[in-house]
Backbone bond lengths (Angstrom), bond angles and torsions (degrees), N, CA, C in turn:
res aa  C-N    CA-C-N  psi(-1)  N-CA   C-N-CA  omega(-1)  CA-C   N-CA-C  phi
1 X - - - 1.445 - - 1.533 110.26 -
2 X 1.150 111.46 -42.43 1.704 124.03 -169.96 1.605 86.98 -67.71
3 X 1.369 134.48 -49.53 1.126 134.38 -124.89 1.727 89.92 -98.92
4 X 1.654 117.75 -19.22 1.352 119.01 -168.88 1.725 94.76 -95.61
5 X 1.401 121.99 -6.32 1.490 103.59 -152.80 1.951 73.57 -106.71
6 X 1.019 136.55 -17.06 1.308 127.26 -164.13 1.739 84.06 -94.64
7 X 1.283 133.02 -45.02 1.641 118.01 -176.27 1.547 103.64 -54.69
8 X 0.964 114.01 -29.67 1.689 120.04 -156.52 1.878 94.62 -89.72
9 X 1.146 107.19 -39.42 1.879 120.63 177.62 1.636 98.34 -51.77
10 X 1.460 100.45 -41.33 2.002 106.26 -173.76 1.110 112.15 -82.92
11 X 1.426 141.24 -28.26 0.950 145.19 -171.89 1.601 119.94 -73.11
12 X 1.992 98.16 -49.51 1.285 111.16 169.10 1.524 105.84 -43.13
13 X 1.728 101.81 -79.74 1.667 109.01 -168.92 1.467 113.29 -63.15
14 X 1.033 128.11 -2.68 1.906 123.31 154.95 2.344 107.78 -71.50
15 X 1.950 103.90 -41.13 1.153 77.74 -178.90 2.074 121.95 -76.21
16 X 1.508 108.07 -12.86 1.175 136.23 -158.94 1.405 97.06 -73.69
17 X 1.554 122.19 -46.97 1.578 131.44 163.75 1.428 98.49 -48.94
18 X 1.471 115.26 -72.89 1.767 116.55 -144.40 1.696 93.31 -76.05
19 X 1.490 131.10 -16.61 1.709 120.39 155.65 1.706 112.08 -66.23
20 X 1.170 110.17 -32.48 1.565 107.29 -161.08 1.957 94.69 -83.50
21 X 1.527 126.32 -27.91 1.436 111.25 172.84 1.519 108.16 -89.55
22 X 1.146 135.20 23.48 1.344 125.09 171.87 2.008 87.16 -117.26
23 X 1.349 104.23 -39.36 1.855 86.66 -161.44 1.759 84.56 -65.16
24 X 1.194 92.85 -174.99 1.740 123.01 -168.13 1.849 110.15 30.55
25 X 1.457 89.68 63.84 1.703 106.60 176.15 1.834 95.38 -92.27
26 X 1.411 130.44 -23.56 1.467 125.21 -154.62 1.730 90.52 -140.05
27 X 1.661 101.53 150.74 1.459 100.53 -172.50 1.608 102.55 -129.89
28 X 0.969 149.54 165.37 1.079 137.46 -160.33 1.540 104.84 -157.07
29 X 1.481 118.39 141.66 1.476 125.19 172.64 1.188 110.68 -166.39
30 X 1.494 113.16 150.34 1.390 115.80 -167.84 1.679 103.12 -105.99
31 X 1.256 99.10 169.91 1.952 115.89 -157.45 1.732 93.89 -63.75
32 X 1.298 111.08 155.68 1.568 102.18 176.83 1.759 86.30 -93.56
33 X 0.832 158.25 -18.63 1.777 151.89 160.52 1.697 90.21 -25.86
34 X 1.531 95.52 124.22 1.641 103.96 179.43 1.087 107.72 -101.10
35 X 1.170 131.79 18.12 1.638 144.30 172.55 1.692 112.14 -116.25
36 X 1.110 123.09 -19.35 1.298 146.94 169.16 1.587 127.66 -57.08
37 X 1.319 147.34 114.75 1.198 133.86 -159.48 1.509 85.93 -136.01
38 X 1.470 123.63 72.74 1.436 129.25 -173.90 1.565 111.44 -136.33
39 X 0.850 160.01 135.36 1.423 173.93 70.03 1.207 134.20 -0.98
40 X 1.407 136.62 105.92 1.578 138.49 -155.50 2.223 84.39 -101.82
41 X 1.263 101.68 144.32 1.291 125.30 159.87 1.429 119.02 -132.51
42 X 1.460 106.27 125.33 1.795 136.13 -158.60 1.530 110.73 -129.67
43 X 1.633 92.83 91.92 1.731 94.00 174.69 1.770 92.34 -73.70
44 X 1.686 95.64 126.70 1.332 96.67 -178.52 1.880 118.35 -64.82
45 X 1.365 109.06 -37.28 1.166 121.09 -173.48 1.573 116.02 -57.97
46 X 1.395 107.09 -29.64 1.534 103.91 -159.24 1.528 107.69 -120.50
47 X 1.581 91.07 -12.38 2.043 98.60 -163.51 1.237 113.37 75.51
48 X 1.056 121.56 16.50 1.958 112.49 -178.61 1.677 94.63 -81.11
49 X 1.491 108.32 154.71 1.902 119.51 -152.36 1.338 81.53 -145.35
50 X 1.112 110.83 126.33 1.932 129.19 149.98 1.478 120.34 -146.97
51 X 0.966 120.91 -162.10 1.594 121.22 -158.96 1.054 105.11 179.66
52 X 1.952 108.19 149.80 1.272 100.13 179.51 1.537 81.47 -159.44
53 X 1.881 110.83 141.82 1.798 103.65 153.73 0.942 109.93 -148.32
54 X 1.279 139.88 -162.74 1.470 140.72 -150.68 1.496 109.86 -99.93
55 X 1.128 140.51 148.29 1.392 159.14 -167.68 1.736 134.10 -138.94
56 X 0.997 120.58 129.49 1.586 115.33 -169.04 1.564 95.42 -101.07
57 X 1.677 100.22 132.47 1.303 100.09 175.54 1.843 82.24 -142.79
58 X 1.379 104.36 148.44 1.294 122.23 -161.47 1.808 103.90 -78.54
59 X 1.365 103.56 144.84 1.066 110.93 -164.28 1.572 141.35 73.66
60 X 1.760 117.20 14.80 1.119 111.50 -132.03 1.710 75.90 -163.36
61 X 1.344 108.38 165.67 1.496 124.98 -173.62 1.606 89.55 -81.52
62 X 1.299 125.81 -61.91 1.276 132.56 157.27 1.478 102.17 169.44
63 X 1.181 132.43 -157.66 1.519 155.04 -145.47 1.307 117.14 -142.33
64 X 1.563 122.65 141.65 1.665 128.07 169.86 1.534 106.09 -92.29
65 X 1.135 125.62 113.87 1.659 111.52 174.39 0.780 117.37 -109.90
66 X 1.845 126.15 113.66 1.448 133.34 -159.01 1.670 95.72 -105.70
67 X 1.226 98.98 149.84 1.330 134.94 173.35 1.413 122.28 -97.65
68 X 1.271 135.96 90.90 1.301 117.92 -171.07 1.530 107.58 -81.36
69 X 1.937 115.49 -175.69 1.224 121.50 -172.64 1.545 102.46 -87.32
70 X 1.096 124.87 133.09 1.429 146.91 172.73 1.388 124.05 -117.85
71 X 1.110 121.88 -163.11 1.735 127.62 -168.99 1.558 101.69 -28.45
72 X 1.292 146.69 146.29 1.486 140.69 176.22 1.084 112.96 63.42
73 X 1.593 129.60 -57.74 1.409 121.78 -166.55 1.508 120.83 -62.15
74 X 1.248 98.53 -15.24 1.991 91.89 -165.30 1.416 88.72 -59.28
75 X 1.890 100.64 -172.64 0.925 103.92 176.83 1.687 128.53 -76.37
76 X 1.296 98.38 179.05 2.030 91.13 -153.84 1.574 80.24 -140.86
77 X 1.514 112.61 177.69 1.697 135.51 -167.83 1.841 92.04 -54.81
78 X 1.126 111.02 128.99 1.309 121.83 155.46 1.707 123.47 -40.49
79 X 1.519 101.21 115.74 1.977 100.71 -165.89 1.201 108.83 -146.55
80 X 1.091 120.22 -120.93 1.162 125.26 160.33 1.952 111.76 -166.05
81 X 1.352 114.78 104.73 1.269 135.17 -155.03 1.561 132.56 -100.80
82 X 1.223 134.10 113.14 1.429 130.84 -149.86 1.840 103.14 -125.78
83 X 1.190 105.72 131.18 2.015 105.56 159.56 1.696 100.67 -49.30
84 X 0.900 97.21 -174.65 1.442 131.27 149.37 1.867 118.79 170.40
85 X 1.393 108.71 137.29 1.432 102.39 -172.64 1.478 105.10 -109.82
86 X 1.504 103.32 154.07 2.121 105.41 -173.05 2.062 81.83 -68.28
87 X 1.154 83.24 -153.74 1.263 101.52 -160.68 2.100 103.84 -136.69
88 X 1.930 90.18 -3.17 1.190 97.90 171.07 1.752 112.91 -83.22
89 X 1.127 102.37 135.01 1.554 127.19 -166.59 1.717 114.07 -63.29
90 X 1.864 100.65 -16.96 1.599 91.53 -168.09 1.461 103.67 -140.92
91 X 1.600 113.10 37.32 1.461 150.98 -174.42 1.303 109.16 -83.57
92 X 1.091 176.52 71.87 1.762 168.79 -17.96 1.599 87.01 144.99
93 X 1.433 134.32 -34.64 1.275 110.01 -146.26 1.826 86.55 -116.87
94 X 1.412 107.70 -167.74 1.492 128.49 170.58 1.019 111.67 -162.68
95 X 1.761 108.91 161.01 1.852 118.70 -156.51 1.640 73.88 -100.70
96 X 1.510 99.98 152.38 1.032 130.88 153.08 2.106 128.71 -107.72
97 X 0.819 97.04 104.75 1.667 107.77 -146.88 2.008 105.95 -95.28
98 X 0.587 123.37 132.68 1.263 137.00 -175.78 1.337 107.31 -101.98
99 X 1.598 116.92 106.37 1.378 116.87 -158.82 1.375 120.89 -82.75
100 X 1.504 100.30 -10.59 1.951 117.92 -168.40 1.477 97.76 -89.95
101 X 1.476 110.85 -47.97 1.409 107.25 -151.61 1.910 91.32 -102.27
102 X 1.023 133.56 -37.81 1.419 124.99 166.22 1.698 99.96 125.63
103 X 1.293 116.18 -20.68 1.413 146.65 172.18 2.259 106.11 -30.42
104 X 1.329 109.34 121.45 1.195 87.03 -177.95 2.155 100.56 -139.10
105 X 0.959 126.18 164.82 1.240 130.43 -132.42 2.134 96.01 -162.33
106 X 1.192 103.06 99.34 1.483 111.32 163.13 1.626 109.05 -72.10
107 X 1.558 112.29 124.45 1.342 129.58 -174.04 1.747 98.24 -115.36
108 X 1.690 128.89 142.72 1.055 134.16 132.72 1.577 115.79 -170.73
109 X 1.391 95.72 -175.40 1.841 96.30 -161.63 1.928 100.21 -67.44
110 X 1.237 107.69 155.42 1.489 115.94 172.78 1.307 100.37 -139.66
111 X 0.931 122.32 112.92 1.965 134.92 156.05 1.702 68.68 67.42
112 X 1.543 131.52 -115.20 1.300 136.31 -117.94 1.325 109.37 -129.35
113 X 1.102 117.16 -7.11 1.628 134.18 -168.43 1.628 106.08 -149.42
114 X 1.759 87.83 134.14 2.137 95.47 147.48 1.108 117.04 -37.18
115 X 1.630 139.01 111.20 1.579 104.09 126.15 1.292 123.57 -113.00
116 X 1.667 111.23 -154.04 1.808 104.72 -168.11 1.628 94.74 -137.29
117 X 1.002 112.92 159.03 1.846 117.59 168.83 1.463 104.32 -74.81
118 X 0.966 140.41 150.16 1.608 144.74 161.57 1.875 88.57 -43.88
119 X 1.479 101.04 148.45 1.247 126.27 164.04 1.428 112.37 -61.98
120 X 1.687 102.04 136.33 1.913 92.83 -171.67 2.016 77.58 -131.24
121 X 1.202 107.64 -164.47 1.414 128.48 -171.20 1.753 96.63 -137.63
């Protein structure tokens, strides 16, 4: 009995590890624009950038309107990848920063899609 509740103790905390390295794969932050009801999403691994915020459509509680990744945003060299927002108040977009290489990249919506500036230093 002892010997089944300790296989079952390993099993749990083996699946509890292999959930805990897949959760927090994407990082998320919203626009510093204080008029803005927008949200940047950052697969950390790859740098891919999209967005999505809320929308009034008539008749209706309202709508999510996603932004997919476009020019810059797709995915980029495998790294390891972070938001960061200015601190300016009427800014829509966010850097997307490359934590290995130091490399950083202005992200925001254009017509229909994320994109990003080429990575500068």
């Amino acid at each position: 009995m002892i010997r089944s509740f300790v296989r079952i103790s390993a099993i749990a905390a083996a699946c509890t590890a292999s959930g805990a390295a897949l959760a927090g794969s994407y990082e998320f932050l919203a626009a510093p624009e204080i008029v803005l009801n927008r949200v940047y999403r950052l697969d950390k691994a790859t740098g891919e950038v999209g967005a999505c915020q809320y929308g009034l459509k008539e008749g209706t509680i309202g709508v999510t309107l996603c932004y997919p990744p476009g020019e810059g945003a797709t995915p980029q060299a495998s790294s390891d990848y972070a938001l960061v927002a200015s601190r300016h108040e009427h800014e829509g977009g966010v850097f997307r920063v490359d934590l290995r290489s130091g490399a950083m990249s202005i992200c925001y919506v254009l017509n229909d899609a994320v994109v990003c500036t080429p990575p500068g230093k």
